[in-house]
MDAnalysis code that builds the backbone (N, CA, C; Angstrom):
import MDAnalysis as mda
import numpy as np

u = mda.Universe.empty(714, n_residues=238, atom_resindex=np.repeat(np.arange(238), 3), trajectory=True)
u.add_TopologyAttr("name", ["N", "CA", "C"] * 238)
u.add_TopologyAttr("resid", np.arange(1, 239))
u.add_TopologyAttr("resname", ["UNK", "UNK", "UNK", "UNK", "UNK", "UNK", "UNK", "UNK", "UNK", "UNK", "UNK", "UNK", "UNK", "UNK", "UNK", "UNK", "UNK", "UNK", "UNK", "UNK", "UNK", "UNK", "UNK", "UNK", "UNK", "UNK", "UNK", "UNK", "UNK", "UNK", "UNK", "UNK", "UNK", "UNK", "UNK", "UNK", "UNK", "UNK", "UNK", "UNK", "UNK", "UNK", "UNK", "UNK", "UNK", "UNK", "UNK", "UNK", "UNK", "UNK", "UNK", "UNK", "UNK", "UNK", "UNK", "UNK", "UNK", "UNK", "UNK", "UNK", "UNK", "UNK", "UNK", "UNK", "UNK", "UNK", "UNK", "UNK", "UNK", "UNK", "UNK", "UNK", "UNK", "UNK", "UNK", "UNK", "UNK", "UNK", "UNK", "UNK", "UNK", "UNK", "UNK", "UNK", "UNK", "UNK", "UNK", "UNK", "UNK", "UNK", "UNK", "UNK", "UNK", "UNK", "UNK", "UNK", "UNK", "UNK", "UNK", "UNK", "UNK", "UNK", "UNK", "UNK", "UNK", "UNK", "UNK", "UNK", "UNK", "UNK", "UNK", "UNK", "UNK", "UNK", "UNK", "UNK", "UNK", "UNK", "UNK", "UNK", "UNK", "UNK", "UNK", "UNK", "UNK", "UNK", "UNK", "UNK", "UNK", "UNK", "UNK", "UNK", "UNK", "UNK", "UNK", "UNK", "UNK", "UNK", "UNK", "UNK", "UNK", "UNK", "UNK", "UNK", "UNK", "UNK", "UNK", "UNK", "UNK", "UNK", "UNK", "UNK", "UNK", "UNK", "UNK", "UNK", "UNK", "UNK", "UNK", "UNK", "UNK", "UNK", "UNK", "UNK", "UNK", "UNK", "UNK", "UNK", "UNK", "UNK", "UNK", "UNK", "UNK", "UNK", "UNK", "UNK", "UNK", "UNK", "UNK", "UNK", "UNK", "UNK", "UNK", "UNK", "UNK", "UNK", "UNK", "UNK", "UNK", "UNK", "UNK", "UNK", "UNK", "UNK", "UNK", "UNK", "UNK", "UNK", "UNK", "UNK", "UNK", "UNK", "UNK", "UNK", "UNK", "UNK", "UNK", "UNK", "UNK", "UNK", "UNK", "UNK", "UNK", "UNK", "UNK", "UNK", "UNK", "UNK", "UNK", "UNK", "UNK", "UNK", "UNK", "UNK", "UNK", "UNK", "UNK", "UNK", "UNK", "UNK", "UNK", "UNK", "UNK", "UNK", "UNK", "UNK", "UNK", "UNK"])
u.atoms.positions = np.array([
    [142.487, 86.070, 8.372],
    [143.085, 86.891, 9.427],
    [143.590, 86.016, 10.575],
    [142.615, 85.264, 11.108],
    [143.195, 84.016, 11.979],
    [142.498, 82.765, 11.955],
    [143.369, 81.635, 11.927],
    [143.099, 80.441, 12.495],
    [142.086, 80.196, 13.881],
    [141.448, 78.449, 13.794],
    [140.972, 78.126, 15.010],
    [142.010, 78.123, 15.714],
    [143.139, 77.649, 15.738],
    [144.086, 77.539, 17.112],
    [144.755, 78.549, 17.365],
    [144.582, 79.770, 16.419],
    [144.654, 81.240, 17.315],
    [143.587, 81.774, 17.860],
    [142.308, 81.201, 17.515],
    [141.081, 81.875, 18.135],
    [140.889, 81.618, 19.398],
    [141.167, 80.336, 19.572],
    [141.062, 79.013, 20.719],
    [141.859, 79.763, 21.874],
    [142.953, 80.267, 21.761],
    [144.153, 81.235, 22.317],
    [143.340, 82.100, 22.667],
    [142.400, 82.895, 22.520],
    [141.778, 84.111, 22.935],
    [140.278, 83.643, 23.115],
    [139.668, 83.002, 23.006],
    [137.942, 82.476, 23.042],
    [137.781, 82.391, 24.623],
    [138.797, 81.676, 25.260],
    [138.800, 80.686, 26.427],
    [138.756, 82.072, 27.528],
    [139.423, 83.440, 27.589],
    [139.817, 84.239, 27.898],
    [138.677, 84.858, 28.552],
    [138.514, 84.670, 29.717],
    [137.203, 85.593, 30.602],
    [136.993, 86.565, 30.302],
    [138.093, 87.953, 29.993],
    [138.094, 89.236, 30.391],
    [137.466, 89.505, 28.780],
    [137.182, 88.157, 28.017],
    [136.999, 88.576, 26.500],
    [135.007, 88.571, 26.412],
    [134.809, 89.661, 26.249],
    [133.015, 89.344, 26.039],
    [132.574, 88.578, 25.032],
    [131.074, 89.031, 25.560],
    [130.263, 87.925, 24.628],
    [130.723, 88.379, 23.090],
    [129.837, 89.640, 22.600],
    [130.412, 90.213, 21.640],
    [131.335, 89.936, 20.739],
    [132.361, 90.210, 21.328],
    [134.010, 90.439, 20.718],
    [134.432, 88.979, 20.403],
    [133.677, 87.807, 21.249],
    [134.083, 86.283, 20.879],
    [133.377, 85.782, 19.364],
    [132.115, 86.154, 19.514],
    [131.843, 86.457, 18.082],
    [132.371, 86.528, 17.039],
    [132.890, 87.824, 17.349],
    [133.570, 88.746, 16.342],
    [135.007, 87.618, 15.785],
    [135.658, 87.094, 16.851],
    [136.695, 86.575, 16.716],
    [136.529, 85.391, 15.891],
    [135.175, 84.669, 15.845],
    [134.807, 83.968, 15.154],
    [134.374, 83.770, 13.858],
    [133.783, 85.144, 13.532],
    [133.980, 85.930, 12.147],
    [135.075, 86.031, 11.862],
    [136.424, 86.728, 12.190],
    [137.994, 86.326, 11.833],
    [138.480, 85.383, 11.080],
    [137.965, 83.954, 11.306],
    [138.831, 82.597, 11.059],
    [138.529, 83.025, 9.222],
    [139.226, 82.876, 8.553],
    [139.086, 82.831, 7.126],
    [138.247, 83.938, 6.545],
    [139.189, 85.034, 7.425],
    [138.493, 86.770, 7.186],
    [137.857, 86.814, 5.404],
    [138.229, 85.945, 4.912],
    [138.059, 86.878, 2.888],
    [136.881, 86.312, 2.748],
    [136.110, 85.017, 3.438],
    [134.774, 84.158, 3.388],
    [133.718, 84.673, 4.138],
    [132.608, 85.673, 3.217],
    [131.768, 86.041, 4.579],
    [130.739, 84.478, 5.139],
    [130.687, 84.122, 6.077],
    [129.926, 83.411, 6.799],
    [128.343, 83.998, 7.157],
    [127.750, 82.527, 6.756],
    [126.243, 82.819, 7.490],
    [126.092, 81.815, 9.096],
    [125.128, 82.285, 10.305],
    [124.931, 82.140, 11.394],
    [126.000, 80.990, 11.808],
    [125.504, 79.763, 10.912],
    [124.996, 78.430, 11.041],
    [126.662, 78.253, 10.960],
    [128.097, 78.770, 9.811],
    [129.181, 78.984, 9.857],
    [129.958, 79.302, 11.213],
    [129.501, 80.547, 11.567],
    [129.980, 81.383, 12.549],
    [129.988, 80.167, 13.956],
    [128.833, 79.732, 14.236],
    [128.564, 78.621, 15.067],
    [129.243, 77.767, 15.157],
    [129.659, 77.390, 14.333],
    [130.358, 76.081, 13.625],
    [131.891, 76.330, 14.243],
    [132.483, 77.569, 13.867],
    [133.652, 78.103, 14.256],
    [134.005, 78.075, 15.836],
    [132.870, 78.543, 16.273],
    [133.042, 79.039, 17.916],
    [132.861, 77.509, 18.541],
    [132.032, 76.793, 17.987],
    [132.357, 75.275, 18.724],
    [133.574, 74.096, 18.610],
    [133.996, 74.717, 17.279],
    [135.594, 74.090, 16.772],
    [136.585, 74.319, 17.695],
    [136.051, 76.155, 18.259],
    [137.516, 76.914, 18.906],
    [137.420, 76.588, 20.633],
    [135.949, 75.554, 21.041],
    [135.450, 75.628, 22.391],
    [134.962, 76.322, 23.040],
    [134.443, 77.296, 21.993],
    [133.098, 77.993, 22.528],
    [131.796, 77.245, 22.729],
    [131.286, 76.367, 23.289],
    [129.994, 75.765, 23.011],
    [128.723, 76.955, 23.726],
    [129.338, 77.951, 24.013],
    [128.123, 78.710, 24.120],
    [127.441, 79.240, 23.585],
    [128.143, 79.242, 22.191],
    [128.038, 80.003, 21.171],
    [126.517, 79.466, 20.569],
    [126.648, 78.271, 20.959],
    [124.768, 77.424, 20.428],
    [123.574, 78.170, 21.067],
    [124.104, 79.170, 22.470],
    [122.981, 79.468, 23.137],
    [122.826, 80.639, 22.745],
    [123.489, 81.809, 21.969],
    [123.405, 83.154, 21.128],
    [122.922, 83.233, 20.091],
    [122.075, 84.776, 20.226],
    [121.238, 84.420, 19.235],
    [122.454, 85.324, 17.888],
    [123.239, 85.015, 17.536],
    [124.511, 85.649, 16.514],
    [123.933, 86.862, 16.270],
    [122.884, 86.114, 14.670],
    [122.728, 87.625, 14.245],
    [122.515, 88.717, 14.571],
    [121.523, 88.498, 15.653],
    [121.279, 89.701, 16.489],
    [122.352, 90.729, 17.655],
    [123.570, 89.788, 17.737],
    [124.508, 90.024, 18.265],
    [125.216, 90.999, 17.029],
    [125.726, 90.609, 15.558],
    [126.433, 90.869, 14.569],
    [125.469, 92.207, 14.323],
    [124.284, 92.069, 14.233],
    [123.220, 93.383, 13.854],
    [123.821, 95.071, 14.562],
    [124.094, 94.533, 15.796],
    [124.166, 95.864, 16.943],
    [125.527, 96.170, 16.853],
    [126.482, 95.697, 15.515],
    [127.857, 96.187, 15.560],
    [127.957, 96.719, 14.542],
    [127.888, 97.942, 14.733],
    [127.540, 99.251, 13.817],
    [129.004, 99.329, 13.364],
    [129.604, 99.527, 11.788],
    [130.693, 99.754, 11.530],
    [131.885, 98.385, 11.629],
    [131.413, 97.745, 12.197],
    [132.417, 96.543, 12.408],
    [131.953, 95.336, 11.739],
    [130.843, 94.927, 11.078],
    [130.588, 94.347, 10.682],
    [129.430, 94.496, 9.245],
    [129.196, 93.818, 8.095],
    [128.034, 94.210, 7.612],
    [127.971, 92.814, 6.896],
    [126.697, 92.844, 6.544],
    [125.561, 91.439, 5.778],
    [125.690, 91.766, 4.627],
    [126.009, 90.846, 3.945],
    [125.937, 90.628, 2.285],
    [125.098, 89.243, 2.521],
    [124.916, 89.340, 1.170],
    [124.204, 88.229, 0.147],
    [124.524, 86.955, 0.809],
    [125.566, 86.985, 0.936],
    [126.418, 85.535, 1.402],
    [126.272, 84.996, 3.064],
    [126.395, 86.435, 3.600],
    [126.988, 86.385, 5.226],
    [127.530, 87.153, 5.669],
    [127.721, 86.994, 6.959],
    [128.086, 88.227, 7.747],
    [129.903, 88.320, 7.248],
    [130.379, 89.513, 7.482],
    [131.845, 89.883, 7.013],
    [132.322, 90.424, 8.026],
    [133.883, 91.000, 8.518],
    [133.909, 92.209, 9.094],
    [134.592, 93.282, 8.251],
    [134.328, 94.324, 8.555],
    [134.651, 95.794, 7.753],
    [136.175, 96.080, 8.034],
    [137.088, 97.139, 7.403],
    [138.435, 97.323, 8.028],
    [138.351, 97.449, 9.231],
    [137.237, 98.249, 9.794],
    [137.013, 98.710, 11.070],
    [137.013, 97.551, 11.856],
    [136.533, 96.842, 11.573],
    [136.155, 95.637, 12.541],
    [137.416, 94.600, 12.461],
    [137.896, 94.507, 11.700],
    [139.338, 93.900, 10.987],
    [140.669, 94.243, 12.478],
    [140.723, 95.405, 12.213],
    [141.344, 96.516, 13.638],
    [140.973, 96.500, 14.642],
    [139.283, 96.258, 14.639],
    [139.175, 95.611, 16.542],
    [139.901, 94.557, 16.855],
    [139.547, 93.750, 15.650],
    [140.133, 92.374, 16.335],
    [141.456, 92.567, 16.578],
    [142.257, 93.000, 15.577],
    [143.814, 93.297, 16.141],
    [144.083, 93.997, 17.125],
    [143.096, 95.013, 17.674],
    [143.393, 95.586, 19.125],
    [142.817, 94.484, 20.157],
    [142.108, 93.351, 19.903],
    [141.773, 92.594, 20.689],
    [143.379, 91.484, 20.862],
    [143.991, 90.852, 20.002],
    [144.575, 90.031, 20.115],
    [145.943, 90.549, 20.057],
    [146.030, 91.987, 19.956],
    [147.203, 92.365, 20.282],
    [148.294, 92.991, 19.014],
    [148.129, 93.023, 17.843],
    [148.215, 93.852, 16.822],
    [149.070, 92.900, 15.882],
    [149.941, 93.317, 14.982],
    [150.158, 92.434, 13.674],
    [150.974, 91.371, 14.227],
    [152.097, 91.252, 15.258],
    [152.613, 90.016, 15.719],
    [151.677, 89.291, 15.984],
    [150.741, 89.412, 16.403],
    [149.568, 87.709, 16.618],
    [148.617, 87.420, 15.608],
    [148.723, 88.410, 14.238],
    [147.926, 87.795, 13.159],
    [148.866, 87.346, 12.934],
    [150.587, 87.804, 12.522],
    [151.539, 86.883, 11.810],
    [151.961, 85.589, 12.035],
    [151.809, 85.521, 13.932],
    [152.155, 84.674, 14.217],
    [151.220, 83.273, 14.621],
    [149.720, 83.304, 14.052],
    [148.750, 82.841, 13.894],
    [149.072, 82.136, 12.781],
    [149.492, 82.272, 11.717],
    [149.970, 82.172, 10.112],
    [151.071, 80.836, 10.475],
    [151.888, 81.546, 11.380],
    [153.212, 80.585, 11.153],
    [153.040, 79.245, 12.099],
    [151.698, 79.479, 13.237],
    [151.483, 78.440, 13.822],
    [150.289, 77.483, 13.156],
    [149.735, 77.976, 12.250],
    [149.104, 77.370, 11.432],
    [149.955, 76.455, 10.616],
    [151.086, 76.889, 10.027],
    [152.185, 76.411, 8.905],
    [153.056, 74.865, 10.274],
    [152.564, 75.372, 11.287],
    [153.462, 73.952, 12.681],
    [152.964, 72.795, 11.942],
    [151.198, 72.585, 11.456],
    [150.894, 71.518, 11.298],
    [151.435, 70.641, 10.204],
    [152.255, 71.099, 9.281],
    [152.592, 70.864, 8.294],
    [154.066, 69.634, 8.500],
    [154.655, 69.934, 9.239],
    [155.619, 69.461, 10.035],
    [155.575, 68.312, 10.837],
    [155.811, 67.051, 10.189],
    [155.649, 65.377, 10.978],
    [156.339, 65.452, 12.082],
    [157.712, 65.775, 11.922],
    [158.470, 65.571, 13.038],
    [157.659, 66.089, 14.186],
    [157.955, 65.263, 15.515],
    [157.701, 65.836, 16.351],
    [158.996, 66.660, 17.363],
    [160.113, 66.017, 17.092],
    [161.056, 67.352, 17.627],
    [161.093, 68.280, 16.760],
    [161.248, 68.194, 15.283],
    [161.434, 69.479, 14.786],
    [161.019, 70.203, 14.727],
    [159.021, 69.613, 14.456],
    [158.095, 70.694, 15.307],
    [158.511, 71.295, 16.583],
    [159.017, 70.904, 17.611],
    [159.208, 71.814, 19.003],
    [160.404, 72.638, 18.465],
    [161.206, 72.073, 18.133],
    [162.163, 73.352, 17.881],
    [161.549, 74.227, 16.831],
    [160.954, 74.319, 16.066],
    [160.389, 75.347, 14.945],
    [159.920, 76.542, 15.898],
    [158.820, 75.751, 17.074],
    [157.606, 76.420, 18.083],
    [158.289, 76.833, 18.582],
    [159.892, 76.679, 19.119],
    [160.444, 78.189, 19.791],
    [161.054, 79.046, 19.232],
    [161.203, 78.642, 17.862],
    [161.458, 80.215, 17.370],
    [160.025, 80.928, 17.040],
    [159.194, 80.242, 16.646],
    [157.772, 81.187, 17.032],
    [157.899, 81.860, 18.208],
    [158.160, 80.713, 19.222],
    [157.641, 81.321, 20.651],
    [158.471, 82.800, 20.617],
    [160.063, 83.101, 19.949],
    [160.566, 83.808, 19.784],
    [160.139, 85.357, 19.159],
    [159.891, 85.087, 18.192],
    [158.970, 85.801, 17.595],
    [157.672, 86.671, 18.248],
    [157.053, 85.998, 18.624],
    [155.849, 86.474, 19.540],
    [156.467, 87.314, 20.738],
    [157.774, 86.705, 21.441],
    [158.174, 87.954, 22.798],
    [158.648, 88.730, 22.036],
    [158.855, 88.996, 20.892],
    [159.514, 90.351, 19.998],
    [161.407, 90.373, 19.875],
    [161.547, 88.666, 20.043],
    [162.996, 88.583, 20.099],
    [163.267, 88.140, 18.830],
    [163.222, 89.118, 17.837],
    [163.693, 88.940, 16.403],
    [164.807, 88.441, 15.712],
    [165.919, 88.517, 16.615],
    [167.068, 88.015, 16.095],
    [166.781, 86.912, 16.325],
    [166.934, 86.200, 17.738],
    [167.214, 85.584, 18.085],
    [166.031, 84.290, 17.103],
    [164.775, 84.582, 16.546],
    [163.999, 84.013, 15.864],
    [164.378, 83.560, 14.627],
    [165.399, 84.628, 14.240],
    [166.291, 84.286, 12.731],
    [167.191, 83.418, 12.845],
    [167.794, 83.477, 13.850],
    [168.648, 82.606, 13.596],
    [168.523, 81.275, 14.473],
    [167.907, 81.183, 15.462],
    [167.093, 80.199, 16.112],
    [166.569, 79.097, 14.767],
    [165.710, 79.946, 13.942],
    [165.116, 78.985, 12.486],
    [165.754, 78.541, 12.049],
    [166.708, 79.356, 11.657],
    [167.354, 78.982, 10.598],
    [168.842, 77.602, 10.983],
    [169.356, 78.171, 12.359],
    [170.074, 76.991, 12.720],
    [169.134, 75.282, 12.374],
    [167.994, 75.546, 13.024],
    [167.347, 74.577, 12.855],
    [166.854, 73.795, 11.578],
    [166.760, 74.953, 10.805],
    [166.645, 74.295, 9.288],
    [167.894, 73.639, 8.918],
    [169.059, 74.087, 8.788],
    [170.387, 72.970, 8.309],
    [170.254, 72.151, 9.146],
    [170.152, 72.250, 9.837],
    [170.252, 70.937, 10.965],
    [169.655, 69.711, 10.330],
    [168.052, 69.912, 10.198],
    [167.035, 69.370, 9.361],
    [167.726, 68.852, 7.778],
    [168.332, 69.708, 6.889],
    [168.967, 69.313, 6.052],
    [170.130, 68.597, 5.804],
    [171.140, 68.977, 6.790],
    [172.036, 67.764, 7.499],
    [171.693, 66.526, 7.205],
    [170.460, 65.997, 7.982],
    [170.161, 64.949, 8.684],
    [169.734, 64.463, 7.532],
    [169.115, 65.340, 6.297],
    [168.675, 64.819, 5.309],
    [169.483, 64.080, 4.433],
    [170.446, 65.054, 3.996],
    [171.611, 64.401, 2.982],
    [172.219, 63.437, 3.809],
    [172.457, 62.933, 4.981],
    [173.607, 62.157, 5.594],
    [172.327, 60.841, 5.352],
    [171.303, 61.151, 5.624],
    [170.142, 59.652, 5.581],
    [169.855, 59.172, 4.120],
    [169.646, 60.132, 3.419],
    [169.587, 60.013, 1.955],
    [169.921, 60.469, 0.678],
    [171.207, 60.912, 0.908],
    [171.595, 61.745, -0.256],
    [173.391, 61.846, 0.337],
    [174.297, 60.778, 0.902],
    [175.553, 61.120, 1.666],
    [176.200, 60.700, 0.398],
    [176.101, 59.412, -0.344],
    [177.033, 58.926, -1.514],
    [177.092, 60.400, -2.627],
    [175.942, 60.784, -3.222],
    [175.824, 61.591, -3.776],
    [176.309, 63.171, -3.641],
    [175.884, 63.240, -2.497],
    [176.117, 65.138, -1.671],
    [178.460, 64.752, -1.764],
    [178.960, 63.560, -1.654],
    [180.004, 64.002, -1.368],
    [180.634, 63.830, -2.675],
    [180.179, 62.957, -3.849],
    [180.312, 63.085, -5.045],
    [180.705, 64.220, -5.700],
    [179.616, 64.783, -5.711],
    [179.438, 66.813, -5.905],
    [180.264, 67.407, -4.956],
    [180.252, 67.327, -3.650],
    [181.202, 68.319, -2.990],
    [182.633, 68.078, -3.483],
    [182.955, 66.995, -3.885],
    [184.826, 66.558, -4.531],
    [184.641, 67.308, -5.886],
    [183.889, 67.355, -6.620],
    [183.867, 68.009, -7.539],
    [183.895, 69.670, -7.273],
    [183.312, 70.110, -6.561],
    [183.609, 71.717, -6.238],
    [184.933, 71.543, -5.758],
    [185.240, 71.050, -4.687],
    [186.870, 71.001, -4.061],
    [187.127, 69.523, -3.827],
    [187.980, 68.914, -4.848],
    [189.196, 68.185, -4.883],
    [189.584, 67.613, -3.429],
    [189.802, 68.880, -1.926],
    [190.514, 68.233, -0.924],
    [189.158, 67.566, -0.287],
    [188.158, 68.143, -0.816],
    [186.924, 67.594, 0.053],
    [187.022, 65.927, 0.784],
    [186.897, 65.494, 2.120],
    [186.835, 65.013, 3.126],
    [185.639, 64.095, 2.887],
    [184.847, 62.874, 2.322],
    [183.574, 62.445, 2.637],
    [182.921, 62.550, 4.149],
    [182.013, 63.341, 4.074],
    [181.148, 63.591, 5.248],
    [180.274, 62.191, 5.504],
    [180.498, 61.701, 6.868],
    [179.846, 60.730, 7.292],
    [179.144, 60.995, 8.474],
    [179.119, 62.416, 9.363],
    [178.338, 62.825, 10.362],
    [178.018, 64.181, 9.838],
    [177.085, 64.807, 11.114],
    [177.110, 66.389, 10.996],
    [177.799, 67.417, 11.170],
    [179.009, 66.907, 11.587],
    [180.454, 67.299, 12.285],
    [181.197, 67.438, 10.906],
    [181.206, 66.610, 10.243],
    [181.752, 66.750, 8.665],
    [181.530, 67.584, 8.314],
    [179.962, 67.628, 8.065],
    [179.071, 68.718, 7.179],
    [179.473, 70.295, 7.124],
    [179.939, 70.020, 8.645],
    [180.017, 71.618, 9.114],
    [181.328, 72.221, 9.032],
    [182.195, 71.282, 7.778],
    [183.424, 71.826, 7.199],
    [182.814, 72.568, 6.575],
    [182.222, 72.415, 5.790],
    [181.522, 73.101, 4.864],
    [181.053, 74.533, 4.815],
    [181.335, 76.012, 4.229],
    [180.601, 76.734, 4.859],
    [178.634, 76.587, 4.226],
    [178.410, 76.980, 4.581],
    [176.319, 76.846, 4.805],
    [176.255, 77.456, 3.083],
    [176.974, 78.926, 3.021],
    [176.206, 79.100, 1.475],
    [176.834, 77.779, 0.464],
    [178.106, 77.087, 0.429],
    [178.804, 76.140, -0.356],
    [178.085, 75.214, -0.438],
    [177.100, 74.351, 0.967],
    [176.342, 73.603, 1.168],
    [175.214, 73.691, 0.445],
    [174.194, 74.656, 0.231],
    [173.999, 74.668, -0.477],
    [174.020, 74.676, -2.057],
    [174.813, 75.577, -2.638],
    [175.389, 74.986, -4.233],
    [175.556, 73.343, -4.253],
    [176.440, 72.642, -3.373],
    [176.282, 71.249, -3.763],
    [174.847, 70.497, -3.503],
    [174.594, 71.222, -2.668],
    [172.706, 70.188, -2.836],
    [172.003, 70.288, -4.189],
    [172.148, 72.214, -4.546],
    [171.209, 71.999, -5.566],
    [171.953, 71.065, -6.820],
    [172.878, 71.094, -6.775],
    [174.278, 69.989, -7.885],
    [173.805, 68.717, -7.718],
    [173.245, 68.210, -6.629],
    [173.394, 66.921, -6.342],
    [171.663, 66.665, -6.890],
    [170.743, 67.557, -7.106],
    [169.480, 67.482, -7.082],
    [169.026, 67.584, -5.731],
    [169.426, 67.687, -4.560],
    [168.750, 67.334, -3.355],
    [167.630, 69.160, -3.375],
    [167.839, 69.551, -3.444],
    [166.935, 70.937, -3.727],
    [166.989, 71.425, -4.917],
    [166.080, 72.342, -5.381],
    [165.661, 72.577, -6.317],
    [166.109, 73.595, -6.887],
    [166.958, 74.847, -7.793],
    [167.556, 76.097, -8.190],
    [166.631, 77.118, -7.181],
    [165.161, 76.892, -6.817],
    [164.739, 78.006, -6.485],
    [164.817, 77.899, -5.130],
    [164.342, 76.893, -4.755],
    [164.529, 76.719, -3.275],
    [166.355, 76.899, -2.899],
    [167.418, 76.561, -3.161],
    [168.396, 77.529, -3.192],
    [168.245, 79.026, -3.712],
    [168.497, 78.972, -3.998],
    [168.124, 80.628, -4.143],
    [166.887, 80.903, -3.200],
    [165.944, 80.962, -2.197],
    [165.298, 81.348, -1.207],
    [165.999, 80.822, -0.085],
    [167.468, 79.698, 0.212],
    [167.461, 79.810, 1.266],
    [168.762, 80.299, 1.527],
    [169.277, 80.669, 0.111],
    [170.472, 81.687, -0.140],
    [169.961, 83.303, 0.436],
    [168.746, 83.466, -0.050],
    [168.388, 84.609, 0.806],
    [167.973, 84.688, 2.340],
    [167.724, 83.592, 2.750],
    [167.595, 83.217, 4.314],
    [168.889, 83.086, 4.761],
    [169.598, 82.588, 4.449],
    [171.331, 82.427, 4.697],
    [172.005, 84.114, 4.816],
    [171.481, 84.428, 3.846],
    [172.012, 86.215, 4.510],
    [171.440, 87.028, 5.323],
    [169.902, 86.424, 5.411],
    [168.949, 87.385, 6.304],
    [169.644, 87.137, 7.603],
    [169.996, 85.577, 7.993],
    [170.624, 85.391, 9.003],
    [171.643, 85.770, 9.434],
    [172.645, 86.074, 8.488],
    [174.107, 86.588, 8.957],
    [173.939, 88.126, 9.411],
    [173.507, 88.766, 8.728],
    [172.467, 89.997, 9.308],
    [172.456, 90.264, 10.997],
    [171.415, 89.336, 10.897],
    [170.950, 88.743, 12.239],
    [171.809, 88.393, 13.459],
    [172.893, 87.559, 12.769],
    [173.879, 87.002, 14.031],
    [174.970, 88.044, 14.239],
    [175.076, 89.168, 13.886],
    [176.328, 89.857, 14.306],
    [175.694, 91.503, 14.714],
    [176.297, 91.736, 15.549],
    [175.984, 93.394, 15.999],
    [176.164, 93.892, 14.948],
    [174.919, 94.937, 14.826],
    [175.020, 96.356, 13.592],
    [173.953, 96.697, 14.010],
    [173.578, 97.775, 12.415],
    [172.028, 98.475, 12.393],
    [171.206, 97.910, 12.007],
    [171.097, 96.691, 11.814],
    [170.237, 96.024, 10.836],
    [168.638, 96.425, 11.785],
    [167.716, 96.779, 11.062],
    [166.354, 97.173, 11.530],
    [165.189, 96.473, 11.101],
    [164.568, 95.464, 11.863],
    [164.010, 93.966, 12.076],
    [162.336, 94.712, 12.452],
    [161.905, 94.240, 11.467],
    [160.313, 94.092, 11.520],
    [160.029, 92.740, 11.383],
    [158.025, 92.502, 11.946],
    [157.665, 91.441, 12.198],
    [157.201, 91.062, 11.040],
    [156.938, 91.993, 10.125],
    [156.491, 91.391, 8.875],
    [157.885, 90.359, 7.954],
    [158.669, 90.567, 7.962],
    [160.240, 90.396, 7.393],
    [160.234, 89.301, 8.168],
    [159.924, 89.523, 9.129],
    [160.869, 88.011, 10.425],
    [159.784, 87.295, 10.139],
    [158.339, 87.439, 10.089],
    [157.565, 86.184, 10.200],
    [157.728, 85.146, 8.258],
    [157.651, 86.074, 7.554],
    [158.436, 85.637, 5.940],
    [159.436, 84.862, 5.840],
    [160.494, 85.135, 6.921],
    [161.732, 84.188, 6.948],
    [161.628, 83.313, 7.524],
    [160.514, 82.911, 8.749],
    [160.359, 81.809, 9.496],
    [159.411, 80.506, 8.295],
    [158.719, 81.421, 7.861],
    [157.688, 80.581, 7.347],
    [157.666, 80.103, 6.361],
    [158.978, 80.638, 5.558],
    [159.588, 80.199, 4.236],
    [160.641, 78.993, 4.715],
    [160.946, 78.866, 5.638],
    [162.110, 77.954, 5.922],
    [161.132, 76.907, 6.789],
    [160.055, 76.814, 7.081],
    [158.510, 76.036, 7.209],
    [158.314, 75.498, 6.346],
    [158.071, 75.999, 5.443],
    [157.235, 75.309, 4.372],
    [158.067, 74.832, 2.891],
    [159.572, 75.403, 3.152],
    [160.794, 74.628, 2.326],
    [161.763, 73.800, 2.833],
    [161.787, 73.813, 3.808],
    [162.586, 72.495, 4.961],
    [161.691, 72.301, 5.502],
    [161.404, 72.638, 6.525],
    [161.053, 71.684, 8.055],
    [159.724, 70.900, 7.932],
    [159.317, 71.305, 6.997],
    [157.677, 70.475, 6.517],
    [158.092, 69.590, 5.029],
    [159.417, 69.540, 4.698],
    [159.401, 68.993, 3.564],
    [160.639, 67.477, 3.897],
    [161.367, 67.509, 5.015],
    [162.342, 66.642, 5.144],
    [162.039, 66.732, 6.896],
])
């Protein structure tokens, strides 16, 4: 359900009780029930060190419905599942817990910052602007890729689709190109894979969607899928 560095985000939080910090600590790797000695473990990872001076179980005992003991360890129930999301603010901050988890994956350190504001995007509920915020940023990322390691090759294949084709020697070149064409010659050239085109052929339209006035009707579940697929197939891979 959530990460330490989404817990860490809400642990630190005065107005948050003893209780409910707990609870939040039960969260981190919701499908694993945890025993005491776990739970502990969590809340001092996230900078809770107070958590050494509670006595847990007896805390977890008096949460009727929100929690229950198995064999293994303490769990939380749907019920308790739903506090926490009324605690941290409802499905945008589990999703977006997910996709800031997926940051670490990512060497770069600018591309990491640009990734983190289309999160940051995401989280104020500015959906478009998150789609296509990513996604600019992913070609960009791929750009930089083929021109560093794949330019002899990528323009090989592009003369072969079109004859007048131009050898691209900047990103200014590249961007003769339209974005879905760019792709077909990568996957031609080997630089990506048939499937990974084809997923960012479907990100390539989610975006056009995105960049032009209409009805298009944008949920967080959809937008956090498109961020985190273009995470973990560009921006963590080149």
């Amino acid at each position: 359900m959530l990460n330490n560095d989404a817990v860490k985000q809400y642990i630190s939080d005065p107005e948050i009780n003893q209780k409910d910090k707990v609870l939040l600590c039960l969260s981190v790797d919701v499908s694993t029930p945890k025993p005491v000695k776990s739970i502990t473990k969590v809340g001092i990872e996230c900078g809770y060190s107070g958590i050494k001076k509670l006595n847990v179980s007896s805390i977890l005992s008096r949460q009727k419905g929100l929690v229950v003991r198995s064999p293994n360890g303490w769990e939380l129930t749907e019920k308790g599942k739903a506090h926490i999301k009324s605690i941290i603010g409802g499905p945008v901050a589990v999703l977006s817990s997910t996709l800031r988890a997926n940051l670490s994956k990512i060497t770069n350190i600018e591309t990491r910052s640009f990734v983190e504001e289309a999160v940051q995007c995401f989280e104020a509920h500015y959906y478009r602007a998150a789609v296509v915020l990513s996604w600019v940023g992913a070609v960009s990322v791929l750009y930089n890729h083929v021109l560093n390691h794949h330019k002899q090759s990528f323009n090989s294949f592009a003369a072969k689709k079109n004859p007048k084709w131009k050898p691209a020697n900047t990103t200014d070149d590249l961007t003769r190109m339209k974005e879905a064409d760019f792709l077909e010659v990568c996957e031609s050239a080997s630089i990506i894979g048939k499937s990974v085109k084809q997923e960012l052929q479907t990100a390539l339209t989610f975006r056009n969607g995105c960049g032009h006035p209409n009805s298009l009707k944008l949920g967080e579940h959809r937008v956090s899928a498109h961020i985190e697929s273009l995470i973990l197939n560009v921006y963590s891979q080149y």
